[in-house]
MDAnalysis code that builds the backbone (N, CA, C; Angstrom):
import MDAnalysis as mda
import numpy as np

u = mda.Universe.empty(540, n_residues=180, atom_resindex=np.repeat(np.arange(180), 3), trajectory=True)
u.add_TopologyAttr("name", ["N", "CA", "C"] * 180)
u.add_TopologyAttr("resid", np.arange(1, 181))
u.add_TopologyAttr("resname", ["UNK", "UNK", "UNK", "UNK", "UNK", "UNK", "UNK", "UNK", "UNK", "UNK", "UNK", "UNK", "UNK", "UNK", "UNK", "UNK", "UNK", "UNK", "UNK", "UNK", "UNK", "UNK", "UNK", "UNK", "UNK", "UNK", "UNK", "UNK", "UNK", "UNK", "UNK", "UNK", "UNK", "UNK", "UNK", "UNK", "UNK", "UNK", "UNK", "UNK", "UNK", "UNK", "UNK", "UNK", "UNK", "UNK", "UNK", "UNK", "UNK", "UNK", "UNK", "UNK", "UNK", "UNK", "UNK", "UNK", "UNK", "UNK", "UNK", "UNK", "UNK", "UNK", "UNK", "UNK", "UNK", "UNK", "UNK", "UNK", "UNK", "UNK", "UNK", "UNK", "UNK", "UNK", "UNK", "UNK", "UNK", "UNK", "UNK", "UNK", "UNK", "UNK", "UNK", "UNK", "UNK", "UNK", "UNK", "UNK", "UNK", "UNK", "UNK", "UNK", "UNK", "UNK", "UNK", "UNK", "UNK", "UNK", "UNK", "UNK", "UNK", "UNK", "UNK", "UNK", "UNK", "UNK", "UNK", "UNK", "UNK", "UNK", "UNK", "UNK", "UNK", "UNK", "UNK", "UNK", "UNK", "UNK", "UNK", "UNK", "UNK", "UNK", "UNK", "UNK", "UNK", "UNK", "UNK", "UNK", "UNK", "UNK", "UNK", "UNK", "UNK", "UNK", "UNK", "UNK", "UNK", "UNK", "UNK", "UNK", "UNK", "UNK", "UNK", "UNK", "UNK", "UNK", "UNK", "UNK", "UNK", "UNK", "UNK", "UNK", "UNK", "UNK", "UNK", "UNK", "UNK", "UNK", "UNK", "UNK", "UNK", "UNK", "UNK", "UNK", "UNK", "UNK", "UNK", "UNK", "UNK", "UNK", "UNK", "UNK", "UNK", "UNK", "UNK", "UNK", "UNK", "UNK", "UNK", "UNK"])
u.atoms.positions = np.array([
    [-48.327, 159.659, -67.142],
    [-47.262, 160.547, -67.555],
    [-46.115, 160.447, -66.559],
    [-44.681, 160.922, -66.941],
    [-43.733, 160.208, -66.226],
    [-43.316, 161.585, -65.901],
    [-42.649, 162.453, -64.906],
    [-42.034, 163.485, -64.652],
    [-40.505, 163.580, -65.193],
    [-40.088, 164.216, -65.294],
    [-38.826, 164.625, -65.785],
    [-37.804, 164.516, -64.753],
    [-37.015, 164.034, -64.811],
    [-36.222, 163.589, -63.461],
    [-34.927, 164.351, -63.341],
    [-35.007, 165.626, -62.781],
    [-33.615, 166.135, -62.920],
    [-32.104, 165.515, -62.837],
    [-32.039, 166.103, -63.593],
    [-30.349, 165.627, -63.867],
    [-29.366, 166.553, -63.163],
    [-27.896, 165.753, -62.931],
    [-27.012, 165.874, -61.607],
    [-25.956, 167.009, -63.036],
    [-26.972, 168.391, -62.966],
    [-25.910, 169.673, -63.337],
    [-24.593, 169.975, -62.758],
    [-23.844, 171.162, -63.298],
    [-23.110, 171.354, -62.590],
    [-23.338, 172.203, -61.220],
    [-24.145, 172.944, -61.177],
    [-25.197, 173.654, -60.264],
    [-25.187, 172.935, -59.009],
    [-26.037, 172.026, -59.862],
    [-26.425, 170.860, -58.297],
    [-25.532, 170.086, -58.321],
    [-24.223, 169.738, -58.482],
    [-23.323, 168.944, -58.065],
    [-22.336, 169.639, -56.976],
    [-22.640, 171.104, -57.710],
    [-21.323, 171.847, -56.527],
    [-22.391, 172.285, -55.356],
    [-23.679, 171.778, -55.165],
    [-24.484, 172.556, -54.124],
    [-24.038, 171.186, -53.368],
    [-24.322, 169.748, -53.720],
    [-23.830, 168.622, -52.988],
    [-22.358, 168.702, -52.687],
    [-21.247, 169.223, -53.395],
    [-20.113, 169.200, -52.724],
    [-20.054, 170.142, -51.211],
    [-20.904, 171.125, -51.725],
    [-20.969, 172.196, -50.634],
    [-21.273, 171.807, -49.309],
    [-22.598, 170.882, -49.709],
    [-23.453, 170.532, -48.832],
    [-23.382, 169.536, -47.596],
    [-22.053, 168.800, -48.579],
    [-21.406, 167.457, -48.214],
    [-20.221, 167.580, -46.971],
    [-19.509, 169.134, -47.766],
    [-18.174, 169.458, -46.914],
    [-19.253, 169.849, -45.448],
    [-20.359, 170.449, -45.487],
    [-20.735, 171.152, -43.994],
    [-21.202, 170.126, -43.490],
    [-21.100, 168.947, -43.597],
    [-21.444, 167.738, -43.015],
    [-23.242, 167.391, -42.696],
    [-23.556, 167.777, -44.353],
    [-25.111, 167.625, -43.656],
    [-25.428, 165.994, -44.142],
    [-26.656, 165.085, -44.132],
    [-26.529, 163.845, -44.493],
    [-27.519, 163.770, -45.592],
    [-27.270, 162.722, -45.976],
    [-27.374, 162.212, -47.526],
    [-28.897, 162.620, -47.281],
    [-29.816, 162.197, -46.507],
    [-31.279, 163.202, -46.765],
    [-31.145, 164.195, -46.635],
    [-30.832, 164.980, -45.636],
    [-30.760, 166.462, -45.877],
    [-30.303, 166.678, -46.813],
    [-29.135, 166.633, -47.667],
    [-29.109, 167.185, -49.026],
    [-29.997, 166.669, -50.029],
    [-30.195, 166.022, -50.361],
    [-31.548, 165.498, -50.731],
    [-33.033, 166.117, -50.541],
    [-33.175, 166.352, -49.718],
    [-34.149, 167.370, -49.266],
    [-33.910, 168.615, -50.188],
    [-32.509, 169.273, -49.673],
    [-32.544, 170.857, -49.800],
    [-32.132, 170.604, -51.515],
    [-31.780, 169.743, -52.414],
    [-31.426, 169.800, -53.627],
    [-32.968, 169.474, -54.479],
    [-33.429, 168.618, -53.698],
    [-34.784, 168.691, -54.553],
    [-34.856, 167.838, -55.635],
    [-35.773, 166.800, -55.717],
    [-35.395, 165.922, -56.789],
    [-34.861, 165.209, -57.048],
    [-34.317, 164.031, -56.083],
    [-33.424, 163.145, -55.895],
    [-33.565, 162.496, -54.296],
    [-33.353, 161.365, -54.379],
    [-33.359, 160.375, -53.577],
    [-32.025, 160.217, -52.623],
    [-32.211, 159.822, -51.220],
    [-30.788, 159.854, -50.242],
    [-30.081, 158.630, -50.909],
    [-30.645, 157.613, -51.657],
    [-29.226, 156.958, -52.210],
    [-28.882, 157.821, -53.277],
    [-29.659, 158.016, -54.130],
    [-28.964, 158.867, -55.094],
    [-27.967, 159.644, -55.201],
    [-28.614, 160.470, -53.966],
    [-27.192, 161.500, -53.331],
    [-25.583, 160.705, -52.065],
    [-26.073, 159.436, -52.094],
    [-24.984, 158.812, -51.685],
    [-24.424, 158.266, -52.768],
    [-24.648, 157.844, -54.258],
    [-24.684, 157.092, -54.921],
    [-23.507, 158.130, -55.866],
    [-24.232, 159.296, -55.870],
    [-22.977, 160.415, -57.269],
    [-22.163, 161.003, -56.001],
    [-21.990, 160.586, -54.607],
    [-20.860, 160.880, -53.549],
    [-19.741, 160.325, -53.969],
    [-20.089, 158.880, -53.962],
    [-19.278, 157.645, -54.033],
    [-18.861, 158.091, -55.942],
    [-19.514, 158.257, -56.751],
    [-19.064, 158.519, -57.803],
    [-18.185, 159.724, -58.275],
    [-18.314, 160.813, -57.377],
    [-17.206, 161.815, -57.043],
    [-16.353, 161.839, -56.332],
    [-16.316, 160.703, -55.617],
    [-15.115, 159.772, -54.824],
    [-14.745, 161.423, -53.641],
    [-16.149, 161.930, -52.754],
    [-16.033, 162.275, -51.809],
    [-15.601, 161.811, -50.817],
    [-14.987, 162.746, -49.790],
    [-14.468, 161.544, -48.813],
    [-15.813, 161.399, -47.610],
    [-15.516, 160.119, -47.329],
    [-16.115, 159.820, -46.211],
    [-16.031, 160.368, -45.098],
    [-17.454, 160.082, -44.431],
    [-17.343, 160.973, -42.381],
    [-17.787, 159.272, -41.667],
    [-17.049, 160.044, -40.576],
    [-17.641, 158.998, -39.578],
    [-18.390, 159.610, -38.682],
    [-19.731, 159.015, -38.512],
    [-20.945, 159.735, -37.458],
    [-20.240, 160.036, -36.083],
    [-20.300, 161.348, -35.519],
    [-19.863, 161.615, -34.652],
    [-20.816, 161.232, -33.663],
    [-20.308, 161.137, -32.389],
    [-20.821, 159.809, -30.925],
    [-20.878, 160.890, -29.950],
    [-22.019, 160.834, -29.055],
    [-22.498, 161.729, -27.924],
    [-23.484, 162.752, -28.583],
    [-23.041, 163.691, -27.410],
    [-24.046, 164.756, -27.557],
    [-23.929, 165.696, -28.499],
    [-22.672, 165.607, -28.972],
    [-22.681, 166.897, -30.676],
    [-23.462, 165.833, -31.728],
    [-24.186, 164.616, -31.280],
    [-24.304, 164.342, -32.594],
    [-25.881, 164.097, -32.342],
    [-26.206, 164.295, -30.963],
    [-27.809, 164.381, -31.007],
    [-28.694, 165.595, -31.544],
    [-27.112, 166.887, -30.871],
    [-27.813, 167.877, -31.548],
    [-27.566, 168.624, -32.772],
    [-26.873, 167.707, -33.716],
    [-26.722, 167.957, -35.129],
    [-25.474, 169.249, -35.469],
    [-24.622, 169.124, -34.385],
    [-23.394, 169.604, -34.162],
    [-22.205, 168.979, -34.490],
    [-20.797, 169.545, -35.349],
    [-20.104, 169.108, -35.757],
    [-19.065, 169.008, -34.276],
    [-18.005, 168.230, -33.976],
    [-17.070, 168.244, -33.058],
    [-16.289, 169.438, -33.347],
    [-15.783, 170.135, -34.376],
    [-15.516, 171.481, -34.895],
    [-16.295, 172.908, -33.922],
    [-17.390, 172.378, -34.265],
    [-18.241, 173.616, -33.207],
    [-18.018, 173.743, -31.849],
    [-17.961, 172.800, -31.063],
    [-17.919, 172.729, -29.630],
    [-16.796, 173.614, -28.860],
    [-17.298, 174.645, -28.167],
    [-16.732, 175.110, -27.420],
    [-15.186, 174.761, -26.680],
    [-14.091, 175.405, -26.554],
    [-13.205, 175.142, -26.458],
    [-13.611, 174.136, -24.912],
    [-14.292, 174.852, -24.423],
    [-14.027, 174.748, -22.228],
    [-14.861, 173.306, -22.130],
    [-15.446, 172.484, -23.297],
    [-16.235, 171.965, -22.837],
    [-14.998, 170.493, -23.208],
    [-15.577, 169.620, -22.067],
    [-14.662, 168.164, -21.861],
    [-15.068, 167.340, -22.458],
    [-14.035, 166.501, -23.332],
    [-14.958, 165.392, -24.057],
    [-14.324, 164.173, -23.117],
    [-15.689, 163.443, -23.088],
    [-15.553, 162.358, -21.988],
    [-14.935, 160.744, -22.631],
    [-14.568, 160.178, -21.984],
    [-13.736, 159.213, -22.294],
    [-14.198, 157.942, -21.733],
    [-14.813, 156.635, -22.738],
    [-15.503, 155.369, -22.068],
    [-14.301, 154.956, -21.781],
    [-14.216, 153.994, -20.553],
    [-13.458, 153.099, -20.732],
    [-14.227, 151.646, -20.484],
    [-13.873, 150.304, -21.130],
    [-14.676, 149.391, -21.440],
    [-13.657, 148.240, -21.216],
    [-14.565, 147.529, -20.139],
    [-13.491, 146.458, -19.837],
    [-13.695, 145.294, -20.800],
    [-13.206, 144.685, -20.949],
    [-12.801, 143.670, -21.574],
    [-13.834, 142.208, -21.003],
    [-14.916, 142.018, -21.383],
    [-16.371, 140.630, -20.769],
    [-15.031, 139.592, -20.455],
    [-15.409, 138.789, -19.392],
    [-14.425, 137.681, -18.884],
    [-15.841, 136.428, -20.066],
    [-15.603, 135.663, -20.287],
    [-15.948, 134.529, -21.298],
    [-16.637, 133.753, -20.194],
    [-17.746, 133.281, -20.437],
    [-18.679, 132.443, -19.873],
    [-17.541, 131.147, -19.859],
    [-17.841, 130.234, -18.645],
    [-16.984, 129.019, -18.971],
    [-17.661, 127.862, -20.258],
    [-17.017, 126.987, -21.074],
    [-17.620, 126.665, -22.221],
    [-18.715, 125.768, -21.668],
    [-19.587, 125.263, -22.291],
    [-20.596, 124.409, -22.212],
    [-20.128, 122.878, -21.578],
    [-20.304, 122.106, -21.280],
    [-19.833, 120.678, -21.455],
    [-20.492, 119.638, -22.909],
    [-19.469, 119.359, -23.463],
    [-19.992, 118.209, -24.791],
    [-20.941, 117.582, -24.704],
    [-21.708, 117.750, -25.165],
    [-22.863, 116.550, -25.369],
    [-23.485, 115.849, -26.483],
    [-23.276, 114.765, -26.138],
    [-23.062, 113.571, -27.166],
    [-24.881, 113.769, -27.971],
    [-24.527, 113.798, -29.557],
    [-26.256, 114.090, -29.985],
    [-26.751, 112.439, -29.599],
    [-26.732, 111.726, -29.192],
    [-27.785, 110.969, -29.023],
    [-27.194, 110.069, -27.480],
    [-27.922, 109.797, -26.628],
    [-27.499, 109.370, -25.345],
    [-26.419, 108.201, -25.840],
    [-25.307, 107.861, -24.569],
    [-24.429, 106.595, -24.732],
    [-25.561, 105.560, -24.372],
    [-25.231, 104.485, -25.078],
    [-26.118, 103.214, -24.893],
    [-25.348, 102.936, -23.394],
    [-26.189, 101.995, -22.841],
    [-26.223, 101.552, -21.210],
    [-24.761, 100.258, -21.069],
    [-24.200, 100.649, -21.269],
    [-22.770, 99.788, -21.165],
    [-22.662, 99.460, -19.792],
    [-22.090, 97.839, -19.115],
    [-21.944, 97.362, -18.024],
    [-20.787, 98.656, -17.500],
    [-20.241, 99.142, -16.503],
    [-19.474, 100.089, -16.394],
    [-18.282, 99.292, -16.434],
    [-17.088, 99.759, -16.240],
    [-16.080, 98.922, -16.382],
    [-15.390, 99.198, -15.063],
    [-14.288, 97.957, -14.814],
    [-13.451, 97.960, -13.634],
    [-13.160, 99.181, -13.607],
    [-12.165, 99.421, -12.468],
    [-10.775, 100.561, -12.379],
    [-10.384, 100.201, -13.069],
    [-9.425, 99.706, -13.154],
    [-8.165, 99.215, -13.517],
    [-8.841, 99.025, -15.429],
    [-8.800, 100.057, -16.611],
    [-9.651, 99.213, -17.600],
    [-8.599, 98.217, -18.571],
    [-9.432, 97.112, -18.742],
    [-8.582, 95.892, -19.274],
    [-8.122, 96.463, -20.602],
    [-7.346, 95.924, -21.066],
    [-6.261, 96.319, -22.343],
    [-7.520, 95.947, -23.341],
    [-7.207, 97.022, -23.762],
    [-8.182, 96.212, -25.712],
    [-8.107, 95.214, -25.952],
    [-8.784, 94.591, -27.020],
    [-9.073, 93.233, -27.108],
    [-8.347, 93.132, -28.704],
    [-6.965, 92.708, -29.235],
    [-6.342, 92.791, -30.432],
    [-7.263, 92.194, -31.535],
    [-7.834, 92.867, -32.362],
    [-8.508, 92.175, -33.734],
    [-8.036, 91.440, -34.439],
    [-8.665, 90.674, -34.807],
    [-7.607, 90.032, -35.890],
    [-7.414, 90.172, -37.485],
    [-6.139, 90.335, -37.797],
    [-6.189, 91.118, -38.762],
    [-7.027, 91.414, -39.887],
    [-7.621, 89.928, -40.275],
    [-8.691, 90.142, -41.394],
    [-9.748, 90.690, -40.941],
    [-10.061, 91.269, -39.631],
    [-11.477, 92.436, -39.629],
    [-10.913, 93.448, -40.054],
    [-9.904, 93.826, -39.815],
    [-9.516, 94.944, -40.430],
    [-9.793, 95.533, -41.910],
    [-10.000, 96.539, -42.084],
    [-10.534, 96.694, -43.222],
    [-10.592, 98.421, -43.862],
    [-10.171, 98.761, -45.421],
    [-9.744, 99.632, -45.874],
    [-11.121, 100.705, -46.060],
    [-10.829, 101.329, -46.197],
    [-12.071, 102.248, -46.486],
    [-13.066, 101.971, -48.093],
    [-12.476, 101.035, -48.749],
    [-13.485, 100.527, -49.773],
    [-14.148, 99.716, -49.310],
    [-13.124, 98.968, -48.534],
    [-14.069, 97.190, -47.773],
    [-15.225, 97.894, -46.973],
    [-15.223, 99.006, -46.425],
    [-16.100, 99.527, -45.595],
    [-17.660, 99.160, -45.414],
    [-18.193, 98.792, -44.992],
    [-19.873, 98.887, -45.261],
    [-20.523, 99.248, -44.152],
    [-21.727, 99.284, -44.358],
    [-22.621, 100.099, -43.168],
    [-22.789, 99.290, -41.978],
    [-22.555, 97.622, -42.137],
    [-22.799, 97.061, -40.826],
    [-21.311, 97.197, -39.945],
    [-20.491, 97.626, -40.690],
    [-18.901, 97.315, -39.836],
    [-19.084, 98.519, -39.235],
    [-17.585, 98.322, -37.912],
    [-17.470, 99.399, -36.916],
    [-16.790, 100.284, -38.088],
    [-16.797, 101.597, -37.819],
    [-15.954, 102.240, -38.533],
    [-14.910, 102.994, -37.670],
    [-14.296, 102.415, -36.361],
    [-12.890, 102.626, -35.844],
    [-11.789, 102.747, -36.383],
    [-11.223, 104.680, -36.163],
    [-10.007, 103.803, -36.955],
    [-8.810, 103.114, -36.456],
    [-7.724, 103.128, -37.005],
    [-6.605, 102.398, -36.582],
    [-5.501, 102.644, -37.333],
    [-4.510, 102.880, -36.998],
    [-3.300, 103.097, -37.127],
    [-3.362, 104.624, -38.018],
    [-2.081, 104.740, -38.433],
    [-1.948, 106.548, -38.806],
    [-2.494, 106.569, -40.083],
    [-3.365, 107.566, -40.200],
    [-4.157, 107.830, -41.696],
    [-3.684, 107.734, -43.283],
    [-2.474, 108.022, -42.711],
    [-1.667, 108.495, -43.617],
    [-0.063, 107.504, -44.039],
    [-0.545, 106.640, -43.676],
    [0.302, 105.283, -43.648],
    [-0.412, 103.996, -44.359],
    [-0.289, 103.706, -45.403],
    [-0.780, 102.784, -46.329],
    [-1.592, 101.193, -45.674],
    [-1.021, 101.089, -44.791],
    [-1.375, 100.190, -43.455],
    [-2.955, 100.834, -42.558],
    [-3.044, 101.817, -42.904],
    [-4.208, 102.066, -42.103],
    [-5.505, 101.776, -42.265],
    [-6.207, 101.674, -41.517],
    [-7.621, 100.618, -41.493],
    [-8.375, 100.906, -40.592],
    [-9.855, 100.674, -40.803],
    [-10.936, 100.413, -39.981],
    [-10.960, 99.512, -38.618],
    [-11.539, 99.249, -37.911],
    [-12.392, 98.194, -37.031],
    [-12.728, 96.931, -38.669],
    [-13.741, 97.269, -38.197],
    [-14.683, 96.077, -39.580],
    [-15.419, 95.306, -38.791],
    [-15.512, 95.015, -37.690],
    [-15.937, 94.546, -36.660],
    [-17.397, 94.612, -37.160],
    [-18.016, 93.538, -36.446],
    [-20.215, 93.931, -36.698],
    [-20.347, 95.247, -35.835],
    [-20.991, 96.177, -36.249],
    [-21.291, 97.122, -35.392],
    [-22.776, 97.350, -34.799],
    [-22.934, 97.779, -33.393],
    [-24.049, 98.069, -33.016],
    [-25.129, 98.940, -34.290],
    [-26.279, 98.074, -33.872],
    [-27.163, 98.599, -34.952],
    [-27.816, 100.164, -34.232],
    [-27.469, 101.190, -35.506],
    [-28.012, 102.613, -34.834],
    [-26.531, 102.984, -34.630],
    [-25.312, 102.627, -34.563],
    [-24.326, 103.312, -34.023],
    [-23.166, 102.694, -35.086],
    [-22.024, 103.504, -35.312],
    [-20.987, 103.772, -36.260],
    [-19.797, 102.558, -35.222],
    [-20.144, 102.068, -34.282],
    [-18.669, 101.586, -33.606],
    [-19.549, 99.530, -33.642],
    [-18.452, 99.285, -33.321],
    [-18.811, 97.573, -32.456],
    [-18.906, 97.947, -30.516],
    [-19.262, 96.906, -30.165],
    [-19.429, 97.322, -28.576],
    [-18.047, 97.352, -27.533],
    [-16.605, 97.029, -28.101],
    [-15.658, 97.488, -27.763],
    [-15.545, 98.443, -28.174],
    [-15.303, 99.504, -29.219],
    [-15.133, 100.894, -29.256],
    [-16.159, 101.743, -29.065],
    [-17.460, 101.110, -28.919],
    [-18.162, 102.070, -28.714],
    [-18.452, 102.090, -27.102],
    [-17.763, 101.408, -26.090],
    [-17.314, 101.686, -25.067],
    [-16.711, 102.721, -24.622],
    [-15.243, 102.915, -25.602],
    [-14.366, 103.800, -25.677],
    [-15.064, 105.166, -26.214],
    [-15.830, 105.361, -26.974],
    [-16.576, 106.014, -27.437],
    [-17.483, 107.057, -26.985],
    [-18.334, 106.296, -26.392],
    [-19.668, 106.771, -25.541],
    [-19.306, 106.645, -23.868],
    [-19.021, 107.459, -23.195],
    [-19.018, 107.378, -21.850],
    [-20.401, 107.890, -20.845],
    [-20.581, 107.118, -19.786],
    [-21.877, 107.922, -19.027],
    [-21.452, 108.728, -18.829],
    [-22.200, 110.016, -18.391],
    [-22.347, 111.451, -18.146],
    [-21.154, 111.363, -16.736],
    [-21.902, 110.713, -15.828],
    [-20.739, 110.789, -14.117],
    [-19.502, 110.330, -14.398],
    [-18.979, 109.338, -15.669],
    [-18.158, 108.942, -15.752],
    [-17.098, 110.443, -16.393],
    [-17.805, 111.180, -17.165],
    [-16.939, 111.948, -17.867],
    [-16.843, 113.041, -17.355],
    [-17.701, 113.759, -16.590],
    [-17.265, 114.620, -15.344],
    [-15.918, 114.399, -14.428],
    [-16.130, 112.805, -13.848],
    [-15.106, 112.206, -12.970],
    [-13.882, 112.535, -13.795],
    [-13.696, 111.808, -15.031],
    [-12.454, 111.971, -15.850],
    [-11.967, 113.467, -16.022],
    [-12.961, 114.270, -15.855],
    [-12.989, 116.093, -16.258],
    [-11.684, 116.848, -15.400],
    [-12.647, 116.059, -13.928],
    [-12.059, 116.182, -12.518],
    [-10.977, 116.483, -12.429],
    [-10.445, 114.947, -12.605],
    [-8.968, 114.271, -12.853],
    [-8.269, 115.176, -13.380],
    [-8.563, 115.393, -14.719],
    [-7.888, 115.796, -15.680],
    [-7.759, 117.473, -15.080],
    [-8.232, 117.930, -14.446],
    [-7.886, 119.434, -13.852],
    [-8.958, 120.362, -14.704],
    [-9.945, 120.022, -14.725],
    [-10.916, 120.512, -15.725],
    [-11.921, 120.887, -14.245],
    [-12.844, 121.858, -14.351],
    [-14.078, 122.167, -13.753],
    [-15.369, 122.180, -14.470],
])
């Protein structure tokens, strides 16, 4: 057998307006109305387009006191909250180690000019070529490497020079660059 589920009278709608203005919460009225559930009674709030509270913070709200009540003499206290200084960021790390490249001079030698037919469009593309790009994206002229590329890796072993740096090497450059 199913119980009879009271329905939201006018009775019990003005006991929830009542109930609502003295700031009690969606269970407590619920409770004292009898027969209805705390969404429920949040649910025909929102459908009587009551206005909203915001939970009051400290000690009027541990002891179920409105900020209204509180004694004139008594001080309400004031956080102040500084502002967290930001951890410094992580350093990059490459998902799979740089392969063991001879290191290179100081001085590093100029690129090595391709010749034009490696070059290659993004249809010519295939999985063994470097996929470096080259020149501006957005310029009809622009192109790949095409180069054979290291197997396991997206470059040929000139860009993937440029590419993959050892760990001491890219600190050093960090250095330089005014980085910590």
């Amino acid at each position: 057998m199913t119980e009879a589920v009271p329905s939201w009278t006018d009775e019990r709608v003005e006991l929830l307006r009542r109930l609502w203005d003295d700031g009690l919460s969606a269970s407590q009225i619920a409770l004292q109305i009898g027969g209805v559930s705390r969404n429920a009674v949040i649910g025909k709030v929102h459908r009587l387009g009551l206005a909203g509270r915001v939970k009051p913070i400290g000690p009027a709200a541990a002891q179920g006191r409105r900020k209204d009540d509180l004694p004139a003499e008594v001080e309400v206290e004031t956080l102040v909250v500084e502002e967290p200084t930001l951890p410094e960021p992580p350093a990059i790390v490459a998902h799979r180690p740089a392969p063991n490249f001879p290191l290179r001079p100081s001085p590093a030698p100029e690129p090595v000019a391709l010749a034009v037919s490696e070059r290659v469009t993004i249809m010519d593309l295939r999985d063994s070529m470097c996929r470096w790009p080259m020149g501006d994206p957005t310029s009809p002229e622009f192109r790949f490497c095409g180069a054979r590329s290291i197997t396991g890796l997206p470059y040929c072993t000139q860009h993937a020079q440029v590419a993959y740096q050892p760990a001491a090497e890219r600190k050093r450059d960090r250095r330089v660059a005014g980085f910590r």
